[in-house]
C-alpha positions in Angstrom: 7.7 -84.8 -86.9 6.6 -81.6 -84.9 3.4 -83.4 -83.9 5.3 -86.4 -82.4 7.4 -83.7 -80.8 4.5 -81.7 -79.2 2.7 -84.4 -78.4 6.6 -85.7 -76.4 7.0 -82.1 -74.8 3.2 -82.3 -73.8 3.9 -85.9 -71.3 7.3 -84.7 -70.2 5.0 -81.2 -68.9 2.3 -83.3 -67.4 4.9 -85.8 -65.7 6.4 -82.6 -64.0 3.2 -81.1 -63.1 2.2 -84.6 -61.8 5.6 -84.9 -59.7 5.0 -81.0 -58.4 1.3 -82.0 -57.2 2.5 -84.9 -55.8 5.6 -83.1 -53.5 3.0 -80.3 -52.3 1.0 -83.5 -51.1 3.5 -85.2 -49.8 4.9 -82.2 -48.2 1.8 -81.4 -46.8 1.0 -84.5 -44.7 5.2 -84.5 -43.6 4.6 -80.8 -42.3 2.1 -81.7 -39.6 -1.0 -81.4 -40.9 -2.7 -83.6 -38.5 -6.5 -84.4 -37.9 -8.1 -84.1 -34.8 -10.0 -87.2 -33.8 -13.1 -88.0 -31.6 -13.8 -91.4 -29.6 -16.1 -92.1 -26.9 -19.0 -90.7 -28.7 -22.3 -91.5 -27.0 -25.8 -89.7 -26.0 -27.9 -90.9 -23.5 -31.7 -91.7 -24.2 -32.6 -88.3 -22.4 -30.3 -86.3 -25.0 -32.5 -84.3 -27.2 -31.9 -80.9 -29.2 -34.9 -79.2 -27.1 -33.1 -80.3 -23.8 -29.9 -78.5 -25.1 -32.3 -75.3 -26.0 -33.8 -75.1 -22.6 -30.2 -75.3 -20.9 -28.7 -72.5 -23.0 -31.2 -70.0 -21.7 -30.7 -66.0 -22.6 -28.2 -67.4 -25.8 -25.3 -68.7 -22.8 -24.5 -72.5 -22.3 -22.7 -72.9 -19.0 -18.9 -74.2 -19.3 -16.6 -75.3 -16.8 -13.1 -75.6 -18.0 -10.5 -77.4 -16.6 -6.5 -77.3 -17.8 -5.5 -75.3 -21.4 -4.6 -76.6 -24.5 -1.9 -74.0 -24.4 -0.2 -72.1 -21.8 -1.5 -68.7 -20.9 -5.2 -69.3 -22.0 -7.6 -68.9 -19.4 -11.2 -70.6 -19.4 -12.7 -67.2 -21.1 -10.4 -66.7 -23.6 -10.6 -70.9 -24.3 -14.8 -70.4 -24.1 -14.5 -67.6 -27.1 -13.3 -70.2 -29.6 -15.3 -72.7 -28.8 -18.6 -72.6 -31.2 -22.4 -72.8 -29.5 -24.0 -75.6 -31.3 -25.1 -75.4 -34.6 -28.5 -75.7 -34.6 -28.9 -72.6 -32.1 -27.7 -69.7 -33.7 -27.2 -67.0 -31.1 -26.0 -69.4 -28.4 -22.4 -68.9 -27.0 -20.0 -71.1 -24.8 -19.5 -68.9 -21.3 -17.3 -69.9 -18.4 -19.5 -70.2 -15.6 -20.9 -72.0 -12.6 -24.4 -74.1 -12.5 -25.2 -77.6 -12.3 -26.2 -78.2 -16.0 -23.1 -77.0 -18.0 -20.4 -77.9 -20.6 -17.3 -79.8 -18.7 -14.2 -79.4 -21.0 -11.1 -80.6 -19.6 -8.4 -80.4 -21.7 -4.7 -82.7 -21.5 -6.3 -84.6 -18.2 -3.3 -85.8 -15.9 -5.6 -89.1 -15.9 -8.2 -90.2 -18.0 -11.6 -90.0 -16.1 -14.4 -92.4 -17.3 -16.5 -90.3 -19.8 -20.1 -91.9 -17.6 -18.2 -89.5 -14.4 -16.7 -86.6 -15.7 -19.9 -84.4 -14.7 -19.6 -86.0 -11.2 -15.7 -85.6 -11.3 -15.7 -82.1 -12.5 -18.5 -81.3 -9.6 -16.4 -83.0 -6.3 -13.5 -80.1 -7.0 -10.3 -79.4 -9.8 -9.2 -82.0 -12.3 -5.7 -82.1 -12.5 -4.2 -81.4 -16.1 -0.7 -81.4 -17.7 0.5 -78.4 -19.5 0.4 -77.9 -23.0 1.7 -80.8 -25.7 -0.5 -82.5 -27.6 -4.5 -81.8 -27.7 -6.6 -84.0 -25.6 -9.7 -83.1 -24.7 -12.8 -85.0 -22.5 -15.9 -83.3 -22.8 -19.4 -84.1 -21.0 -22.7 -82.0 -21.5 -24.0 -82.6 -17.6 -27.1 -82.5 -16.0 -25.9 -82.1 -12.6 -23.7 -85.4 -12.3 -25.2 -86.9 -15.0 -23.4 -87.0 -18.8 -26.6 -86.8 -20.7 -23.9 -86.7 -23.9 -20.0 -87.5 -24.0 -17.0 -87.5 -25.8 -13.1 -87.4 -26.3 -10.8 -85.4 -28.9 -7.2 -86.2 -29.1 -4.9 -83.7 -32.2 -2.2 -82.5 -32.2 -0.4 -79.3 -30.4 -2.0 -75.9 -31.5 0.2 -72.7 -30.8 -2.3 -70.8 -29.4 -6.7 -70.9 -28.8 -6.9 -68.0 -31.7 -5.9 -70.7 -34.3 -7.8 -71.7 -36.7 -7.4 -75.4 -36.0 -8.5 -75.0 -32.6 -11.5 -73.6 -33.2 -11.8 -76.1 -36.2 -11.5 -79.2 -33.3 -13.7 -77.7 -30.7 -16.6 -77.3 -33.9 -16.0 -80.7 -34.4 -16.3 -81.8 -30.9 -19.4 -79.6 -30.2 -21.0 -80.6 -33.3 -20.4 -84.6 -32.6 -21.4 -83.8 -28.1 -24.4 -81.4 -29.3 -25.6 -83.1 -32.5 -28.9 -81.9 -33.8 -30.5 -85.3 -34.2 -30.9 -87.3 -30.8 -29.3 -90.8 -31.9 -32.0 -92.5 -29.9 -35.8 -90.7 -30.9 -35.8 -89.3 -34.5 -38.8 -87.3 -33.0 -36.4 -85.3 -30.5 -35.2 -83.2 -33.7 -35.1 -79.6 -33.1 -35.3 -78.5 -36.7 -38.2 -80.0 -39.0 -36.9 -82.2 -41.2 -33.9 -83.6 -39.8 
């Protein structure tokens, strides 16, 4: 009898542990835990690794920022989160002016078409909304011209110092920036990629 009763007390602990596993997931995905997502992903032929080396000269690619994801954050405290591209180590994101640059504009009053946001961005100020949700359009430009593009949309982050901020703008960079061009396996940076 005490086997058929161990073996009884040994279901009713899994069924608890089962239903305790279960509530943290459940109360997981009620609490907001929220992916970011990316659309509008696309290089251009002329997109290569070794293109994105030569415009981050002396370890700084160019950014020019438009809007906040939160209120209070200016462009260099926004540029601080957001990760260089992986496959150049020592490369930072910098607010600053040139023609070949990073455009981030981030909760766009209007959605521009991804193909003009460099030539947008260049003719003055995109208007933005203040903080909600996360949207974010993003162009890599060579003057006017999006030699890569793409769109995040997540949900509202209290602030640029947290850790799903930076978490979204490494997943934009990484999917803008990639380190394989989609269109010339040859344009890889990295032997073997």
């Amino acid at each position: 009898m005490s086997t058929i009763h161990a073996v009884a007390r040994s279901a009713r602990l899994l069924g608890l542990v089962g239903l305790a596993v279960f509530g943290l997931v459940s109360g997981a995905a009620l609490t907001g835990a929220e992916a970011a997502t990316l659309t509008h992903v696309r290089q251009e032929a002329i997109y290569s690794p070794t293109l994105v080396q030569s415009l981050a000269r002396d370890g700084i690619l160019k950014a020019e920022i438009h809007g906040s994801p939160v209120g209070g954050a200016d462009a260099g405290q926004i540029a601080a989160q957001v990760p260089g591209p992986a496959f150049l180590a020592n490369v930072r994101v910098e607010p600053r002016e040139g023609r070949n640059r990073l455009v981030l504009v981030f909760n766009p009053v209007q959605i521009t078409n991804p193909d003009s946001l460099c030539s947008v961005a260049s003719s003055g100020a995109i208007p933005t909304t203040g903080p909600g949700g996360m949207q974010v359009q993003a162009a890599l430009c060579l003057g006017d011209t999006a030699i890569s593009r793409a769109v995040l949309q997540g949900p509202a982050v209290p602030s640029v110092e947290d850790p799903a901020f930076r978490q979204s703008m490494g997943e934009l960079i990484s999917s803008l920036i990639p380190l394989r061009s989609p269109h010339d396996s040859s344009r890889c940076l990295v032997p073997g990629c």
